[in-house]
C-alpha positions in Angstrom: -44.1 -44.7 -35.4 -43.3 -47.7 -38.1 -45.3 -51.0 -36.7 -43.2 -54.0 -38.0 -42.9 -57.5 -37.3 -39.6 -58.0 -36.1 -39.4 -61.7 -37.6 -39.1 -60.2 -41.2 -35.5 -60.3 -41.7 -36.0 -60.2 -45.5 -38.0 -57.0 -45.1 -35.7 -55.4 -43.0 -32.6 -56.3 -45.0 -33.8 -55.4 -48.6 -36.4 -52.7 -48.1 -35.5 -49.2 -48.3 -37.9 -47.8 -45.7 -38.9 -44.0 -45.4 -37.3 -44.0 -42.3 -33.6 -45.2 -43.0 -31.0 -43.2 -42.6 -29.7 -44.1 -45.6 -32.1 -41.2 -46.9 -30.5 -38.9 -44.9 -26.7 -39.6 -46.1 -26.4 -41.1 -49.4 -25.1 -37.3 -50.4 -22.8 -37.6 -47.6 -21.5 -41.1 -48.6 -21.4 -40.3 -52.3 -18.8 -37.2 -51.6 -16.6 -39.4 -49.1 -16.8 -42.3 -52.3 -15.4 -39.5 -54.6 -12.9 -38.2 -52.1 -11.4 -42.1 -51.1 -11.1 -42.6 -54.5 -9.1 -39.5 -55.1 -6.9 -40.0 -52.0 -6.3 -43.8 -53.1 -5.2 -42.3 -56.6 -3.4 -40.2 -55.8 -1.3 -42.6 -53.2 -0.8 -45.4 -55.7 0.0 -43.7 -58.8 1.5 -39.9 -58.4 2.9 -40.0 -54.6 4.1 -43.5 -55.0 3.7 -43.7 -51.1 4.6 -47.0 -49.9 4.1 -49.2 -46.7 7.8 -47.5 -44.9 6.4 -44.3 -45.3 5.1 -42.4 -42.2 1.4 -41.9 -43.4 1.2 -45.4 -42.6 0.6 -44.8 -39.1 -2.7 -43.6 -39.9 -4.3 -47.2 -39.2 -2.5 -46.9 -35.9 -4.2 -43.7 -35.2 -8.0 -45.2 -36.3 -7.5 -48.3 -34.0 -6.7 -46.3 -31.1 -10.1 -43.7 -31.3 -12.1 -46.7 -32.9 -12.8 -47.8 -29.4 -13.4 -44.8 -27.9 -15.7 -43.2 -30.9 -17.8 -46.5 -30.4 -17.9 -46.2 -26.4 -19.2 -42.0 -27.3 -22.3 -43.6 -30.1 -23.0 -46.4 -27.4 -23.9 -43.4 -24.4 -25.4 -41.5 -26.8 -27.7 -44.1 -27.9 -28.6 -45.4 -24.7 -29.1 -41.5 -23.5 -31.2 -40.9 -26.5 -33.7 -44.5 -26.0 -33.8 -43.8 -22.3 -35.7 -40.1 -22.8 -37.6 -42.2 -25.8 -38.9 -44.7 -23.1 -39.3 -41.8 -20.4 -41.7 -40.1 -22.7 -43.5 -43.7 -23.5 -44.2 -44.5 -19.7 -45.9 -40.9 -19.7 -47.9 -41.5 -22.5 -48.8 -44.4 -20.9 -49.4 -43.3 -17.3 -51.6 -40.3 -19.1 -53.9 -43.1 -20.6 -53.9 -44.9 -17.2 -55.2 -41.6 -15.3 -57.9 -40.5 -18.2 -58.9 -44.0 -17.9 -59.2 -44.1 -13.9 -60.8 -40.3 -13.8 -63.7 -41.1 -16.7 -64.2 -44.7 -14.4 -64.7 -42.5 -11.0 -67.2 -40.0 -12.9 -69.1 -42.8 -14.2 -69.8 -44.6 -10.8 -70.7 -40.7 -9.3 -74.2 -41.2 -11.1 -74.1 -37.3 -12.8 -76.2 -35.7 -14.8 -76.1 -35.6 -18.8 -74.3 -32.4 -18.6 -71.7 -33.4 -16.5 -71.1 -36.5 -17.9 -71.1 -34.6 -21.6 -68.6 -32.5 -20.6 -66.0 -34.8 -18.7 -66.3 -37.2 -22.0 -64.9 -33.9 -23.6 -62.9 -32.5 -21.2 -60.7 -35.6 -20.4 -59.7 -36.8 -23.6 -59.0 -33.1 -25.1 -56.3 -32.6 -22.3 -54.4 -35.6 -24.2 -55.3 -33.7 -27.5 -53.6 -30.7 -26.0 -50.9 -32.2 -24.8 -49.9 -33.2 -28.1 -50.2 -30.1 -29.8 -48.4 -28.6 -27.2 -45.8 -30.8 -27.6 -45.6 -30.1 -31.6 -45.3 -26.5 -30.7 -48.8 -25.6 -31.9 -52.1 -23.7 -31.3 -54.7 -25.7 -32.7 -57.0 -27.2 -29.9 -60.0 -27.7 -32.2 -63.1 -27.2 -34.1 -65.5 -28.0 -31.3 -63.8 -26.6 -28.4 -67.7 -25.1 -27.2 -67.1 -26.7 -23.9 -63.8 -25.6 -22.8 -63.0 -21.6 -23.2 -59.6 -21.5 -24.7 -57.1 -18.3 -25.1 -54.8 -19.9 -27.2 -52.0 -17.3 -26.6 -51.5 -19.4 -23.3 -50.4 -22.8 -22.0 -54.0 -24.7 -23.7 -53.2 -28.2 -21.8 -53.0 -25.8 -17.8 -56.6 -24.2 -19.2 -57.8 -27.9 -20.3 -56.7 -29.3 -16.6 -58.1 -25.7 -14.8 -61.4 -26.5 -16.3 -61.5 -30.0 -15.0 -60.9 -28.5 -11.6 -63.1 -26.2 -11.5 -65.9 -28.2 -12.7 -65.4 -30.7 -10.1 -64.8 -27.8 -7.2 -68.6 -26.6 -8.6 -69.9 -30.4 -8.0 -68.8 -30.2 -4.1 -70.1 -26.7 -3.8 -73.3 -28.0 -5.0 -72.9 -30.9 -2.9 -72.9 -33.2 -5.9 -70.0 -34.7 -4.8 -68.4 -35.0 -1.0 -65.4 -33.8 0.2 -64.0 -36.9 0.4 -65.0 -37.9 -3.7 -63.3 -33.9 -4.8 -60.0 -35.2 -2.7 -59.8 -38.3 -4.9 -61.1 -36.4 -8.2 -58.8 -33.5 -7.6 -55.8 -36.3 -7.3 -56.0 -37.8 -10.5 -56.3 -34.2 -12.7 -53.5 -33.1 -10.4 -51.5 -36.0 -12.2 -52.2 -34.9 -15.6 -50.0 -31.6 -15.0 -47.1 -34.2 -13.6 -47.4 -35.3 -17.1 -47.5 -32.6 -19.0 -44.1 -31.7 -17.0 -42.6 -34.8 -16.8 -42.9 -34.4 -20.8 -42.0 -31.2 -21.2 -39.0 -31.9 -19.4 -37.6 -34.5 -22.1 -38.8 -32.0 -25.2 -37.3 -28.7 -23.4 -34.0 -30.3 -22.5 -31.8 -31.6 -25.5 -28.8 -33.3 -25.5 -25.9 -30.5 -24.8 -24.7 -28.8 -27.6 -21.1 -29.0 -27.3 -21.5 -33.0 -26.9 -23.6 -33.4 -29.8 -21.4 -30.9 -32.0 -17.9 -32.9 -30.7 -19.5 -36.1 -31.7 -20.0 -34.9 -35.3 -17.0 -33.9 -35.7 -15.4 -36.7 -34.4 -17.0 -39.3 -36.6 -16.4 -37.1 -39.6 -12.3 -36.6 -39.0 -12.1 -40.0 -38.2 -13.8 -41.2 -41.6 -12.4 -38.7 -43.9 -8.6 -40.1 -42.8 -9.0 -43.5 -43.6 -8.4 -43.5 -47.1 -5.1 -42.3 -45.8 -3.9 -45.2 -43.8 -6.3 -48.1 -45.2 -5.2 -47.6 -48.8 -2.1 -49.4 -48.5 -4.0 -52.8 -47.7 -7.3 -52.6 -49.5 -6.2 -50.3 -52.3 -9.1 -49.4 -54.6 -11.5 -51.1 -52.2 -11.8 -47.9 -49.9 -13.9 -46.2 -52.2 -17.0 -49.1 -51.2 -15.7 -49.2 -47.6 -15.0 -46.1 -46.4 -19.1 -44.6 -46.8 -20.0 -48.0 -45.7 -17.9 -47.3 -41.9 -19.8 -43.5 -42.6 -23.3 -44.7 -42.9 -22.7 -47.6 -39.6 -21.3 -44.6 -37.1 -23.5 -41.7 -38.4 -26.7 -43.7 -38.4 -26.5 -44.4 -34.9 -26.3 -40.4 -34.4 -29.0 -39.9 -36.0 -31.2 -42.7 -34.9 -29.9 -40.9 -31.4 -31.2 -37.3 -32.7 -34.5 -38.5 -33.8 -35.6 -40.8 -31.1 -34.0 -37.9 -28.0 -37.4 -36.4 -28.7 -40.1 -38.4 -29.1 -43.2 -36.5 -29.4 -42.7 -35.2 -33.0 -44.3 -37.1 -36.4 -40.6 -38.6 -37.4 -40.6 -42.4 -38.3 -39.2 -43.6 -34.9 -41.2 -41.1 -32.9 -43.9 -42.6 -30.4 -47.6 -43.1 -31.6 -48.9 -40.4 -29.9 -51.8 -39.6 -32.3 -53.0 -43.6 -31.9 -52.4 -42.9 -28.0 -54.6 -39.6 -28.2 -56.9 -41.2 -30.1 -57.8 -44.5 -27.7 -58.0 -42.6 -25.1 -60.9 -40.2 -26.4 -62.3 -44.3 -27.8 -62.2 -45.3 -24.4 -63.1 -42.5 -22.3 -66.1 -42.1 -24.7 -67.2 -45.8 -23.9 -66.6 -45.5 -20.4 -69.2 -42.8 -20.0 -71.7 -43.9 -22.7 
């Protein structure tokens, strides 16, 4: 995730930053430059096309879908920021209930071990999380504490650990049955989580939607040079890419942000949440 100061209008206006879509479509916009200036050639000085003819009524056509092509990229956006914020108040419910869980242990007065391995335990079912969400393996170096098959679901072995450690405490009457209700509560939430996550990641926008909306944009830039070049002449080549970079930047601002677990520029900090939690969990049973 980029951390900027949204004051800096300069910066934002003349920096070309790693994530700008620009990037992504400066191929595109160069091949629909070439292709308005051939179509505006072409018009003026072979076809001799004039404002009677019929291909005027292009610019009828672009006014008509303009509203409707902007009404589609609205919903889309709004569709995409809402799983982008979904995922951010689970991130931030997950630091709230590893915060709440490592604050119960310490006030149970427990022994080195136990504390040594709840300082582990808690944090690493962030850790997992996050690989999980990437689509990876990787738990860890120093996973001594936790057994991990890592042909299975790690973060449901990370949270079945954490159970079963606290079912031992009652067994051993460490703990009462009241205390394993209220223990047993919070790691109950971290699967909620994990699902609540796994939800936005394994659920994209439908296919047929996204597909339609690409199309759409892409028809509906590739025939202005048709309609436009009658008033702005020449000036299509500059203005066309320009209308192509506004209305596919907002799709794929919408594509990146629909899942936001990944390492892309707009994704959520979820190494830096990972991270604070283990820093705070660690301080809250030093």
């Amino acid at each position: 995730m980029i951390n900027y100061n949204p004051k800096e209008w300069v910066d934002f206006i003349f920096h070309v930053h790693k994530g700008d879509t620009i990037r992504k479509l400066w191929p595109l916009m160069l091949s629909v430059s070439i292709f308005s200036g051939g179509i505006a050639y072409l018009e003026l000085n072979h076809l001799m096309l004039t404002e009677t003819a019929y291909i005027k009524n292009v610019g009828m056509m672009h006014s008509l879908l303009g509203f409707v092509i902007s009404m589609l990229l609205v919903f889309r956006t709004n569709t995409s920021y809402d799983r982008w914020w979904d995922g951010r108040k689970l991130l931030g419910g997950l630091t709230n209930v590893s915060r709440n869980l490592a604050i119960k242990i310490k006030a149970l007065d427990l022994g080195k071990e136990e504390i040594e391995f709840f300082k582990y335990a808690i944090p690493k079912y962030a850790f997992a999380l996050k690989e999980h969400l990437r689509e990876k393996q990787y738990f860890g170096k120093d996973s001594f504490l936790i057994e991990i098959d890592g042909g299975k679901h790690i973060p449901n072995q990370v949270a079945s650990s954490l159970v079963n450690r606290i079912y031992a405490l009652q067994k051993n009457n460490t703990i009462s049955q009241e205390q394993l209700i209220i223990l047993s509560t919070d790691v109950g939430q971290f699967t909620d989580i994990c699902g609540g996550c796994e939800r936005i990641k394994n659920t994209p926008i439908p296919y047929s939607y996204s597909a339609f909306i690409k199309k759409f944009i892409f028809i509906y830039v590739i025939t202005l040079p048709f309609g436009w070049v009658f008033s702005l002449g020449y000036f299509v080549i500059p203005i066309v890419p320009f209308i192509l970079y506004v209305l596919a930047s907002l799709e794929l601002i919408a594509e990146e942000i629909e899942n936001p677990f990944g390492k892309d520029a707009n994704d959520l900090p979820v190494d830096e949440i990972c991270n604070n939690i283990e820093k705070h969990v660690g301080e809250i049973l030093t």
